[in-house]
C-alpha positions in Angstrom: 0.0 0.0 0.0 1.2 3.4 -0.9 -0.2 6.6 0.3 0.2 9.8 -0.6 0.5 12.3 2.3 0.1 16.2 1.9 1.4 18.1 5.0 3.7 15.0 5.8 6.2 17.6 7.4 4.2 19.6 9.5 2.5 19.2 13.4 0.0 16.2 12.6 1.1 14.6 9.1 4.4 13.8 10.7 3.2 12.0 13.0 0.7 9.9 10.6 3.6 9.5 8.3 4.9 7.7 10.7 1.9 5.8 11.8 1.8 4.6 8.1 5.4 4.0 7.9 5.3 1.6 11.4 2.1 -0.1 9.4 4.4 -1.4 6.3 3.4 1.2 4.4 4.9 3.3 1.3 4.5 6.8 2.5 5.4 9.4 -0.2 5.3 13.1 1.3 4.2 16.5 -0.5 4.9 19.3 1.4 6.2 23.1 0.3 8.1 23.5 3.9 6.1 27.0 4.7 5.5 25.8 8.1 6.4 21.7 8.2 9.8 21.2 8.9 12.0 19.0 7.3 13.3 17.3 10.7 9.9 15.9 11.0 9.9 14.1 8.0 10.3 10.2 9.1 13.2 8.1 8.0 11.4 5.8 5.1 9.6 8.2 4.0 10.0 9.9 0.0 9.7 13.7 0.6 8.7 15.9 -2.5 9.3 19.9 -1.6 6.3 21.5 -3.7 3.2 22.9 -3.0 0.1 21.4 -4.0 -0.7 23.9 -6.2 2.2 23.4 -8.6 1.9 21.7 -11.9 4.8 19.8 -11.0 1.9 17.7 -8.4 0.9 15.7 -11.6 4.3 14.5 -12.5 4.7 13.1 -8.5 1.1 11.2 -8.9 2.4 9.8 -12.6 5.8 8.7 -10.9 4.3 7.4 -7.5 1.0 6.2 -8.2 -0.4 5.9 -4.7 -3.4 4.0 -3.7 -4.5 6.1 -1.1 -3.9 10.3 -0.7 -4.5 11.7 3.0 -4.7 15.3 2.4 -3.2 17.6 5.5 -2.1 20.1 3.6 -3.6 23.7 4.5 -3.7 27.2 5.5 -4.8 26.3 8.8 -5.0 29.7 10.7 -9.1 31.3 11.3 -7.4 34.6 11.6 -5.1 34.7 8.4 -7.7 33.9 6.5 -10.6 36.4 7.9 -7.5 38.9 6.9 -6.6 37.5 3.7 -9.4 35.3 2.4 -7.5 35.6 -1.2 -4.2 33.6 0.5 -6.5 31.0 2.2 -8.4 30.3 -1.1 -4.7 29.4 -2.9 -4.1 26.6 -0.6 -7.4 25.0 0.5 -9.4 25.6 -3.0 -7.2 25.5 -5.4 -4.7 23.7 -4.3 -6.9 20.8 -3.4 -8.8 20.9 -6.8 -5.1 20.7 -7.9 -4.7 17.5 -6.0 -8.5 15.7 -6.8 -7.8 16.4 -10.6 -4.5 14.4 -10.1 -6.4 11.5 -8.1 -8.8 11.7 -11.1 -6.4 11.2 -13.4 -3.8 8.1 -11.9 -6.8 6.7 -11.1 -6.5 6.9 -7.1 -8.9 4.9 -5.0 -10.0 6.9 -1.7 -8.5 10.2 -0.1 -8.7 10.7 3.6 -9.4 15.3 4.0 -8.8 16.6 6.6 -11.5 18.9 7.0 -12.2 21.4 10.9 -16.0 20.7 12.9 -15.2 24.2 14.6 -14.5 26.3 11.9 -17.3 24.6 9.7 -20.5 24.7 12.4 -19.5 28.0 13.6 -21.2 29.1 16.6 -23.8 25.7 16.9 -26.4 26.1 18.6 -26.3 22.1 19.4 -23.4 20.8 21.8 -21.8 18.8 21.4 -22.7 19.3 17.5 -23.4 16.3 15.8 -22.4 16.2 11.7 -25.7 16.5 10.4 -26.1 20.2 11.8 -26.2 22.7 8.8 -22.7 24.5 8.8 -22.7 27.9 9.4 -19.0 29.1 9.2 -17.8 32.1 10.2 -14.5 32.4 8.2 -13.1 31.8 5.2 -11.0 29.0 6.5 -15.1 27.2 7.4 -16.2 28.3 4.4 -13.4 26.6 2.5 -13.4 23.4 4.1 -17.1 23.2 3.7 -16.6 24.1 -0.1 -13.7 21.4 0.0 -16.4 18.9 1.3 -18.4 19.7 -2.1 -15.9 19.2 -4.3 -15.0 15.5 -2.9 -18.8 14.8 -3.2 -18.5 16.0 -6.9 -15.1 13.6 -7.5 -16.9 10.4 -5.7 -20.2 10.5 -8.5 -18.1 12.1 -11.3 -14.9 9.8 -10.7 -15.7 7.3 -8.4 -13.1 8.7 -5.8 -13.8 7.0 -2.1 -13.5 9.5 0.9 -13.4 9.8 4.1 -13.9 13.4 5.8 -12.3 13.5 9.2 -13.5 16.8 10.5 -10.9 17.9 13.4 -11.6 19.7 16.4 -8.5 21.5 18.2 -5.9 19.5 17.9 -2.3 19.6 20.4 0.4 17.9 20.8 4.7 17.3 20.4 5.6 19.0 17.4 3.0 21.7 17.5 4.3 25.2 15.8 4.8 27.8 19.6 5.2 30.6 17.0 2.1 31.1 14.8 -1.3 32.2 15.0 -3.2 29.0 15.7 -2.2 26.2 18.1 -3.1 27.6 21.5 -1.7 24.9 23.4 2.1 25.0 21.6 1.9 28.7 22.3 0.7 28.8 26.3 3.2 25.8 26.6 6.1 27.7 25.1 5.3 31.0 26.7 5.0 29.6 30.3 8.6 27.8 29.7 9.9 30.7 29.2 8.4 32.6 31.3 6.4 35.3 29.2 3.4 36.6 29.4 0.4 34.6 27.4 -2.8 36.5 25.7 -5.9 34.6 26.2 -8.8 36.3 23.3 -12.3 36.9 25.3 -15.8 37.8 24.3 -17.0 40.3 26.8 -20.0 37.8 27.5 -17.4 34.9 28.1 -14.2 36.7 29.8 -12.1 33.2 30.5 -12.3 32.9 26.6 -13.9 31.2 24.0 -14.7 27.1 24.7 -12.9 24.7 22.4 -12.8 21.3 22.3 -9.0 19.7 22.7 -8.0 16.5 21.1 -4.4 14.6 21.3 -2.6 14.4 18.4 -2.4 10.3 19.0 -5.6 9.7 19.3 -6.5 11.9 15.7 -3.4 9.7 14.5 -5.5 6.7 15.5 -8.5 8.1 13.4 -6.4 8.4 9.9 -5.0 4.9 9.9 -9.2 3.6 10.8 -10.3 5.9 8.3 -8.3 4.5 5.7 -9.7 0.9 6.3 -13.3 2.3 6.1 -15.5 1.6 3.1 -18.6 4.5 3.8 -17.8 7.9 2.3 -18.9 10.1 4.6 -17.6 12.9 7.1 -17.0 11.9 10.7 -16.2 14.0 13.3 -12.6 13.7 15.3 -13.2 15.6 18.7 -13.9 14.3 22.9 -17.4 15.6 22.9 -16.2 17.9 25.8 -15.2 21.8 26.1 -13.1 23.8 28.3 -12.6 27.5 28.4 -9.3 28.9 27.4 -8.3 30.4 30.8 -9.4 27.1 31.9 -6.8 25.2 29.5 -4.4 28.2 30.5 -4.5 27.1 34.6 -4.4 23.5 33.8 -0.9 24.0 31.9 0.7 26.3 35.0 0.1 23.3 37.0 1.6 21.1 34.8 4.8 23.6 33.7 4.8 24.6 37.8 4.9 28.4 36.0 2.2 30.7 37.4 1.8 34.0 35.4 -1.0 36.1 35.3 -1.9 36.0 31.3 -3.3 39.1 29.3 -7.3 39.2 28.3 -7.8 41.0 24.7 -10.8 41.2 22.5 -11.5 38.3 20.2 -10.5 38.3 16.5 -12.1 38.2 13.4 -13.5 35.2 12.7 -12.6 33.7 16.4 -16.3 31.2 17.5 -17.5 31.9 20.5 -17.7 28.1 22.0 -16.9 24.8 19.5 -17.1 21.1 20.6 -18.0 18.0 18.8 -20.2 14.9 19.3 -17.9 11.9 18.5 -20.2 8.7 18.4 -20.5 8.5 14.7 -16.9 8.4 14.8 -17.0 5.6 17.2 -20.5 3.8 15.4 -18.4 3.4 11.9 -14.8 3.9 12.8 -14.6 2.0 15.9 -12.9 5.4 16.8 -12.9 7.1 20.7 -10.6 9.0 22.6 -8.3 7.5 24.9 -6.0 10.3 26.5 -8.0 12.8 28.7 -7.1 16.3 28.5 -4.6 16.3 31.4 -2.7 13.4 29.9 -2.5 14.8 26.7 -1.2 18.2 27.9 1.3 16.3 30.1 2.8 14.7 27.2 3.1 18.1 25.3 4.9 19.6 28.2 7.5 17.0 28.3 8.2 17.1 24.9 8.5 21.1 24.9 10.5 20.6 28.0 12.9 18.3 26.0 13.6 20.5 23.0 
C-alpha cells in the first residue's frame, strides 16, 4: 500500500507519516516547507518539496502512483484567512482541486481530507454538534473546508473517488508550531517555559475565553489509519465531545509547567467562534474510533516534549 501524504512535514502529518510508515506502508510526502519542517519528516519516508498547487503535483502522482492520498495540507489559521481570504483560497481551494484532478487522473482509489468541525458549524447552537447540523462558518478558512467537502462529493459521483472526511476539532500535541497564530496549546506551553506573558482572546459575555474542544494528536493519529480501512464515504467527526474555556486550559498547563503567570485578556479576533465542541459517536459507530487520552494526559505529554527541545 502506498499513500500519498500532503502536509507529511508539518505538526500532525508527521506523526501519521509515521503511523503509516510503522504499518508497512509506502509513505510518499508533498509538502512546500512553509510551516512543516523538514526534521519531522520520518526516516522511510520519500519527501517531495512542492506545493500542491504546482503543476509539478501531476508529474509526482504519474511517478508514485499511490493507492490512497491523506490530504493535511492547508492554511490552517481562522485569523489569516478572515485577513486574507485571497491567501487561504490558494491553498485549500485550489490547491486541493489541484490535488482531486490528479487523483482523477492516476486513477487513485479513496482520499482521507482533513476537513475542521469548529470552523465549519461555527457558533452551533447544538453541543456537542453532531455532523448532520447545517454548517454555518464564520470564516473563510469554514467556508473553504465546507466548499472542500463539495468538491469530494463532486469527484466520488463524477470519478468514483472514495472518501473519508475527518472533521478535526483543536488539535495539540509534540511538534505543535509555539510561534504562529493557531495552536493555543504549543503557544501557552512555550510562553509559560519561558516565562512570558500569554494573551488569552475573550468575548466580553465569556471573559475566561472562547470554549474549544482539545484532542491529542495520537488519538487523531489513530483516526487516519481507521479511516483508511473504512468503506462508507462520509464525514466523521474527530473531537472528545467535551469543552473547556481557554483560561481554563491556561490554569491547567501552569500546574503542569509549575509556572504561574498572570496572562493578558484582549478582544476576540475576526473570525474567532464563540464556543466549538463535537459529538464523536458516529466516529465511534463506523470507525470504531474514541478517545483514549484525557485532556490532562494529553497536555502532560506536550509539556514534556516542549520541555525536552
Amino acid at each position: 500500500m502506498k499513500v500519498l501524504l500532503t502536509g507529511g512535514a508539518g505538526f500532525i502529518g508527521s506523526h501519521v507519516a509515521e503511523a503509516y510508515l510503522d504499518r508497512g506502508y509506502r509513505v510518499v510526502i508533498v509538502d512546500n516547507l512553509s510551516s512543516g519542517k523538514l526534521k519531522n519528516v520520518p526516516e522511510g519516508a520519500k519527501l517531495y518539496i512542492t506545493d500542491i498547487g504546482a503543476p509539478e503535483l501531476e508529474k509526482i502522482f504519474e511517478i508514485e502512483k499511490p493507492d490512497i492520498v491523506n490530504h493535511h495540507a492547508a492554511q490552517i489559521s481562522v485569523t489569516v484567512s478572515a485577513r486574507d481570504p485571497l491567501e487561504d483560497a490558494k491553498t485549500n481551494v485550489i490547491g486541493l482541486l489541484n490535488l482531486l484532478n490528479c487523483t482523477a487522473k492516476f486513477r487513485v482509489r479513496k482520499i482521507i481530507y482533513i476537513s475542521s468541525g469548529g470552523a465549519m458549524y461555527g457558533d452551533a447552537d447544538i453541543i456537542p454538534t453532531p455532523e448532520d447540523y447545517n454548517a454555518k462558518p464564520l470564516s473563510p478558512y469554514g467556508i473553504h473546508k465546507v466548499l472542500g467537502e463539495n468538491y469530494l462529493r463532486f469527484f466520488k459521483n463524477e470519478h468514483d473517488l472514495h472518501f473519508t472526511i475527518l472533521r478535526y476539532a483543536n488539535v495539540y500535541g509534540p511538534r505543535q508550531d509555539p510561534f504562529g497564530e493557531a495552536g493555543v496549546v504549543a503557544i501557552f506551553t512555550n510562553n509559560l517555559l519561558n516565562n512570558k506573558v500569554s494573551k488569552i482572546y475573550a468575548y466580553p459575555e465569556n471573559p475566561e475565553g472562547m470554549t474549544r474542544d482539545y484532542v491529542f494528536v495520537k488519538d487523531v493519529v489513530k483516526a487516519n489509519l481507521l479511516a483508511g480501512d473504512s468503506e462508507k464515504d462520509t464525514a466523521v467527526n474527530i473531537g472528545t465531545g467535551k469543552s473547556t474555556k481557554t483560561y481554563e486550559l491556561y490554569k491547567i498547563l501552569s500546574e503542569i509547567t509549575g509556572r504561574n503567570i498572570e496572562p493578558q485578556f484582549a478582544d476576540a479576533r475576526p473570525g474567532d467562534l464563540k464556543f466549538s465542541c463535537l459529538n464523536n459517536k458516529k466516529a465511534k459507530d463506523i470507525l470504531g474510533w474514541e478517545p483514549e487520552y484525557t485532556l490532562k494526559e494529553g497536555l502532560a505529554e506536550t509539556v514534556q516534549y516542549f520541555n525536552s527541545i
